[in-house]
C-alpha positions in Angstrom: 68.9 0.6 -3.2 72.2 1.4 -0.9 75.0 1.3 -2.5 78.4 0.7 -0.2 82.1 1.1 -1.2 84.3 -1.2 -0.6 88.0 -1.7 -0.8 89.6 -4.7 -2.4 93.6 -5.3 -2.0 95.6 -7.9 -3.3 99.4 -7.5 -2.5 100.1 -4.3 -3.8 97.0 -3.8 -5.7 94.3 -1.6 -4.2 91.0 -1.2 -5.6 87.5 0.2 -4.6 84.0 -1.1 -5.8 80.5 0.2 -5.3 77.8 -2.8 -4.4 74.8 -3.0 -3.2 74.0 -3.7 0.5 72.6 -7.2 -1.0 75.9 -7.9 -2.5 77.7 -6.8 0.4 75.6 -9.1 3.0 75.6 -12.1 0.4 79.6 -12.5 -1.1 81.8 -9.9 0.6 80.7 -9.8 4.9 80.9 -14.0 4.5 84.8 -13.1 2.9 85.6 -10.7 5.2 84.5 -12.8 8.3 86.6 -15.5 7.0 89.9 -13.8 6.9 89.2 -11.8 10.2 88.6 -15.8 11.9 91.9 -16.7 9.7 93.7 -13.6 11.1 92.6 -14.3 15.1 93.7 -17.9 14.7 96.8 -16.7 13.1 97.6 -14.4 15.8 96.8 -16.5 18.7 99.3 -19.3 17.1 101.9 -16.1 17.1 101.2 -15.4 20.8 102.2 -19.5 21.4 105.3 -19.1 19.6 104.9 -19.9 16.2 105.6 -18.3 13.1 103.5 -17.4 10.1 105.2 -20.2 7.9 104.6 -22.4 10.8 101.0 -21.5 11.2 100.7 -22.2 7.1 102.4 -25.4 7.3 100.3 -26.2 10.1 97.0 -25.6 8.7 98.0 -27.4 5.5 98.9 -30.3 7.7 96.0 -30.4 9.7 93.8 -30.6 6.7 96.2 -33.4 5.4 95.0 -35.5 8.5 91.8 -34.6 8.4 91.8 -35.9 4.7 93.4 -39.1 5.7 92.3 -40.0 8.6 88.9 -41.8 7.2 89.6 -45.0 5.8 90.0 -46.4 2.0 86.8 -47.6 2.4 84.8 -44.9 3.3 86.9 -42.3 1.1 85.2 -44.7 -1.9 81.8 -45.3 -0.6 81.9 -40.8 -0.4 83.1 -41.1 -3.8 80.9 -43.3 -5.3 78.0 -41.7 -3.4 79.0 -38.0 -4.9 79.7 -39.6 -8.3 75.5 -40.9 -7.8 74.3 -37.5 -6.9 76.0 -36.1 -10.2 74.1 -38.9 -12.1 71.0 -38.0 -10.0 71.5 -34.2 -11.3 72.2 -34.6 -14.1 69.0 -36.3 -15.1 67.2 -33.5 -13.9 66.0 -30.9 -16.7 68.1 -27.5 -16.6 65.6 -25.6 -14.4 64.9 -28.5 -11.9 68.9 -29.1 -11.4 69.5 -25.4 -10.9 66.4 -25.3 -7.8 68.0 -28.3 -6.3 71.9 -27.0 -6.6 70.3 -24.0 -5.0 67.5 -24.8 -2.3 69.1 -28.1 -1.9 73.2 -27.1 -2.2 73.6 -24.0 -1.5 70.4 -23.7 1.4 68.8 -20.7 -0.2 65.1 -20.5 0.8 62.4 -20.8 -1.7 61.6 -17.7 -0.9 64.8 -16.0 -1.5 65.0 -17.9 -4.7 61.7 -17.0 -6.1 63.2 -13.5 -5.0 66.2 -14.1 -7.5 64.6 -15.2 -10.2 61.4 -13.5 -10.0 59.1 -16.7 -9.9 55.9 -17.3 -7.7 57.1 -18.8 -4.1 54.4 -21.0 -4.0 55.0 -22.7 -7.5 58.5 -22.8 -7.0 57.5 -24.9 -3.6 55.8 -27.2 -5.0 58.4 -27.8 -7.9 60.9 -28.4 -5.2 59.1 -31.3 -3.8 58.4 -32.4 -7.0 62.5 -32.7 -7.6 62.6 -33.9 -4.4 60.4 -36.7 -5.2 62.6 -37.3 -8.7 65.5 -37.5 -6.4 64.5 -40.0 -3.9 63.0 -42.1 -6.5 66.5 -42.1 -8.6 67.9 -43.0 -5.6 65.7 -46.0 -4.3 66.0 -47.5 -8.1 69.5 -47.5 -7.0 68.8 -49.5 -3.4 70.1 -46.4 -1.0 67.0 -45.3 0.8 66.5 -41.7 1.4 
């Protein structure tokens, strides 16, 4: 398997870690694209005239509005509606919730999960529609069609 170094900083703290090209594609390229998309933004704020602390305080306020600009309403229907699908989970067994948080959640393929956690594809398949089926009975008993 290939094995890449990379190089993690922190302020003043520099360090370097072997991972495989796995780990690399999965956790630290998704990272890295982040802060490089963080970094353009930042600088094309600069070129406009701002400043750093103004391109922070902007950002933060911009998620502020985005936060409120949905109404009461519709913040608690979201909330009630997450608080269900933690219910819904909940009442799954260990192995059913952790398919669904990850097929479901997270969008990793069956494949890729089988992969993971060295299972058949096709029986993981049909357990996923199985849970599926748990899920969208749970949530008809509780009047929201799915």
């Amino acid at each position: 398997m290939a094995k890449r170094k990379i190089r993690i900083r922190s302020g003043e703290m520099e360090a370097w870690m072997e991972v495989t090209e796995e780990e690399y594609q999965k956790y630290y390229r998704p990272w890295w694209q982040q802060k490089k998309r963080e970094q353009r933004n930042r600088e094309a704020m600069e070129e406009r005239g701002y400043r750093e602390e103004s391109y922070d305080e902007w950002k933060e306020n911009d998620m502020r509005t985005e936060l409120f600009a949905e109404s009461m309403e519709e913040l608690m229907e979201k909330k009630v509606l997450l608080d269900m699908l933690q219910e819904a989970l909940e009442s799954l067994m260990p192995e059913e919730k952790e398919l669904a948080v990850k097929v479901f959640g997270e969008e990793v393929s069956v494949y890729e999960f089988a992969r993971i956690n060295g299972g058949n594809r096709r029986t993981l398949d049909f357990r996923k529609n199985k849970v599926l089926e748990k899920l969208r009975h749970f949530f008809r008993e509780r009047g929201i069609d799915v």
